[in-house]
C-alpha positions in Angstrom: 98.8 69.5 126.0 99.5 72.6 127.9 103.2 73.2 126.6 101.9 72.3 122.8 99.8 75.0 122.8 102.3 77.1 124.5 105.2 76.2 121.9 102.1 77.0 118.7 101.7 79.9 120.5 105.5 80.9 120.4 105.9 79.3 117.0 103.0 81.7 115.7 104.9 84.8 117.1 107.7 84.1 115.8 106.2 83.8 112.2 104.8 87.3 112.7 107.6 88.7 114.1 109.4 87.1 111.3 107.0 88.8 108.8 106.8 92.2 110.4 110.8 92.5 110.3 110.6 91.5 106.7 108.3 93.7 105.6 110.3 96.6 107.5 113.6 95.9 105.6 112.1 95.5 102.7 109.8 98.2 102.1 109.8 100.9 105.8 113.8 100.8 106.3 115.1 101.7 103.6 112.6 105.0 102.8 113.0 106.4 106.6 116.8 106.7 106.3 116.5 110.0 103.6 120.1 110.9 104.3 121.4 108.3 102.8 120.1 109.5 99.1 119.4 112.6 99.2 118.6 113.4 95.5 115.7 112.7 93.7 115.2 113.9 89.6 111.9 115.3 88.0 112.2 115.1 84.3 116.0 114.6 84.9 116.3 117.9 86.9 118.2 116.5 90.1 116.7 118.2 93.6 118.6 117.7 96.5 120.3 119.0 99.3 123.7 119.5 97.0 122.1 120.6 93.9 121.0 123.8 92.7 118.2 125.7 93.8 114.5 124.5 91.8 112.8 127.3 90.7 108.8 126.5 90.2 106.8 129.5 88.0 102.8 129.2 89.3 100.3 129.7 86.7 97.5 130.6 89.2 94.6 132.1 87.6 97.1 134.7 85.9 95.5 133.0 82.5 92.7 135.3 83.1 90.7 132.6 81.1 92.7 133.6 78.2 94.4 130.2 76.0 97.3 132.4 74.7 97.9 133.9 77.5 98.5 131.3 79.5 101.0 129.9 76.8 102.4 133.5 77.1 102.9 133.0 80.8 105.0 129.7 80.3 107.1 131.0 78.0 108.0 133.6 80.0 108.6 131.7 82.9 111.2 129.7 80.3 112.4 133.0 79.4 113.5 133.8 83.2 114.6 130.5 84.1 112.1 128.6 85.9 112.7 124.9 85.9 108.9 124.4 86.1 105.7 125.8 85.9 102.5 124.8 87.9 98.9 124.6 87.3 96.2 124.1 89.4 93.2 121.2 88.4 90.3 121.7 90.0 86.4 123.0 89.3 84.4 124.8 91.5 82.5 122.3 92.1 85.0 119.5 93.1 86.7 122.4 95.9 83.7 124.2 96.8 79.9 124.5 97.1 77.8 127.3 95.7 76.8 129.3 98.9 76.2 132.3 99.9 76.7 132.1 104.0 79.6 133.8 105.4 81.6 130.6 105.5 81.8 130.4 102.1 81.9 133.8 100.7 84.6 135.7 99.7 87.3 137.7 101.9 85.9 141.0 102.1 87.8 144.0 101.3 89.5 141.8 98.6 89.1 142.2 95.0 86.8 139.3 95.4 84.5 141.1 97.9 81.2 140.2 97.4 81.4 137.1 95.5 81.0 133.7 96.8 83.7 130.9 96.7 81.8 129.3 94.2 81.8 132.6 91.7 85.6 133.6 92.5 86.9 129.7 91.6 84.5 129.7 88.2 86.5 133.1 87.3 90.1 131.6 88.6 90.1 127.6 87.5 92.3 126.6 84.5 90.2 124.7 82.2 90.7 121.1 82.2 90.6 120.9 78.5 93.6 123.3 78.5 95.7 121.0 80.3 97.3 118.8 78.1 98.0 121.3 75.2 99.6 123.5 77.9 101.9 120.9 79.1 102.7 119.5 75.4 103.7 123.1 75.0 106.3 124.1 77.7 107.7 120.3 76.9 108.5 121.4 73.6 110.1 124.8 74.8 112.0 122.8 77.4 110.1 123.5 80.5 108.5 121.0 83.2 105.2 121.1 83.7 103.1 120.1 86.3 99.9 121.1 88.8 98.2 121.3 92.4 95.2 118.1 92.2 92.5 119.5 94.8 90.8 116.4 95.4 90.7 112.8 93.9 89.5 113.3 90.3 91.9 115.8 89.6 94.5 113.0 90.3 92.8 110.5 87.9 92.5 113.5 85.1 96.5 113.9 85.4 97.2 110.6 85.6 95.8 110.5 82.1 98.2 113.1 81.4 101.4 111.1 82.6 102.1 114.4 84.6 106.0 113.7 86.4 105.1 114.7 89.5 102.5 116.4 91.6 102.1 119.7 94.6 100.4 119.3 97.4 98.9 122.7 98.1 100.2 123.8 101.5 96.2 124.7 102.3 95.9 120.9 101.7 98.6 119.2 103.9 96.3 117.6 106.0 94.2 116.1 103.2 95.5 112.6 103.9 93.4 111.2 100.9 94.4 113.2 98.9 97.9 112.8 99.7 97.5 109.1 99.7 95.8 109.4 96.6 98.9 111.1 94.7 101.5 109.3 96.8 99.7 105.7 95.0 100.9 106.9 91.6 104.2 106.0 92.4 105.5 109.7 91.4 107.4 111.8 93.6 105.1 115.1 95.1 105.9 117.8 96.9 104.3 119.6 99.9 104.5 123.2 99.9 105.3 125.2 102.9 104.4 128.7 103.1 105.7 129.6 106.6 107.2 128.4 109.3 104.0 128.1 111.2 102.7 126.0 108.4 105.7 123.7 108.9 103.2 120.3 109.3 103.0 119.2 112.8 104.1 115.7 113.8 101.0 114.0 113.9 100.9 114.8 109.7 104.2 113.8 109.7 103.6 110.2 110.7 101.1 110.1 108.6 103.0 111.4 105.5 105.8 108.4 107.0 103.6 105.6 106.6 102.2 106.9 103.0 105.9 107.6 101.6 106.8 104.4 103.0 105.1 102.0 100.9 104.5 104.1 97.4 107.4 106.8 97.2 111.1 107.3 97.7 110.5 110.9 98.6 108.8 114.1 100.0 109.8 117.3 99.7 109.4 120.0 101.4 109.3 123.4 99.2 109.2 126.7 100.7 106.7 129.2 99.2 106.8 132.8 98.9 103.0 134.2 98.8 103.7 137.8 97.6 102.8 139.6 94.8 105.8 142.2 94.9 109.3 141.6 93.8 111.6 140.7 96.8 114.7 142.9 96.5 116.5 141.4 99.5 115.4 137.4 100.5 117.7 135.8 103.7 117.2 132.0 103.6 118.7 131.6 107.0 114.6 132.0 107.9 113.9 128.6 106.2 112.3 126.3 108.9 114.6 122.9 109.3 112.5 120.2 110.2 112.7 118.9 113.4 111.6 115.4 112.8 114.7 113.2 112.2 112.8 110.0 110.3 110.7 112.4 108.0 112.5 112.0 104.5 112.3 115.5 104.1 114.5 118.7 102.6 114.0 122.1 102.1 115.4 122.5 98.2 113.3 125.1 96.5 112.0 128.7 96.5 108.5 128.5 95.2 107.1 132.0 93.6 103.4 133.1 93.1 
């Protein structure tokens, strides 16, 4: 009785074992193992470690709530060679709450000073009802378009939109919802990394491991340049490498505000 139980108890483990090995050649193995393809293709743009530079143009809340001028702004960023522009989807009151204690108020000495979160997003959000007129336009001038979801309902609203891919904002690269969120879509997304002390850490980087593993066949990592004055003289040789062997991650881009 004793060695039946002992050989259903082997039998067992061996089943799992069988099914944990499977289910890591099929669907773990293959996406941890980046440098074996290292390209991936936004609206047939190739990114990769051999391909040219991607050059992302960021809408913001240059707009200044202004439908024509935010056109304006895309077909300038077509006019200077962007390969992209990038909105952001969010309202003020799916990224903040409206309060006025000193958490949640505005950095002073800023050109914001004295308003609330709440206030400055109303003044800086790009309408959702602008969306998909904006992004019918720069398709038809030949541009990609695409945008920063701050939480889950922006990533329902441009899944409605069959946008091609989606930006994590580097202020959000710990929002593991939100990440898994976008990552279910089946697109590719991108983080963006500001600074080299914004590089994620490697606790995020298992996380963004497990999420890429079953629902993409690629993260990138994008540097981004927050500055509002032209940058005469730019080394990359500053570019953080990642220091993390199994994350399927590049640097591949310049990202400009």
């Amino acid at each position: 009785m004793k060695n039946r139980k002992k050989l259903v108890i082997i039998l067992i483990g061996v089943i799992v074992l069988g099914i944990v090995l499977f289910v890591y050649q099929t669907f773990i193995k293959k996406q941890l193992h980046f440098k074996e393809n290292m390209t991936v293709e936004i609206n047939g743009k190739k990114i990769g470690y051999d391909e040219p530079v991607y050059f992302i143009a960021e809408m913001s809340a240059n707009h200044l709530h202004n439908f024509e001028r935010a056109k304006k702004i895309i077909q300038e960023a077509k006019y200077a060679g962007a390969d992209a522009i990038k909105l952001q989807t969010y309202r003020p009151d799916t990224i903040t709450i409206d309060c006025y204690t000193d958490e949640f108020m505005a950095t002073p000495g800023s050109p914001w000073d004295g308003m609330n979160l709440y206030e400055l997003y109303k003044t800086a959000y790009t309408p959702w009802e602008w969306h998909k007129e904006l992004m019918e336009y720069a398709n038809s001038i030949g541009i990609t378009c695409f945008s920063s979801p701050f939480d889950l309902t922006a990533v329902d609203f441009l899944e409605e939109l069959n946008v091609p891919a989606y930006k994590i904002a580097s202020f959000e690269i710990n929002d593991i919802p939100l990440i898994r969120k976008a990552a279910k879509t089946g697109k590719k997304y991108l983080v963006i990394v500001e600074s080299p002390a914004k590089v994620p850490d490697l606790a995020i980087l298992e996380q963004y491991k497990c999420i890429i593993s079953f629902y993409l066949t690629a993260i990138i990592f994008f540097f981004c340049i927050l500055s509002e004055e032209a940058i005469s003289d730019l080394s990359l040789s500053f570019l953080p490498q990642s220091e993390y062997e199994d994350s399927q991650s590049t640097l591949v881009a310049l990202f400009f505000l």
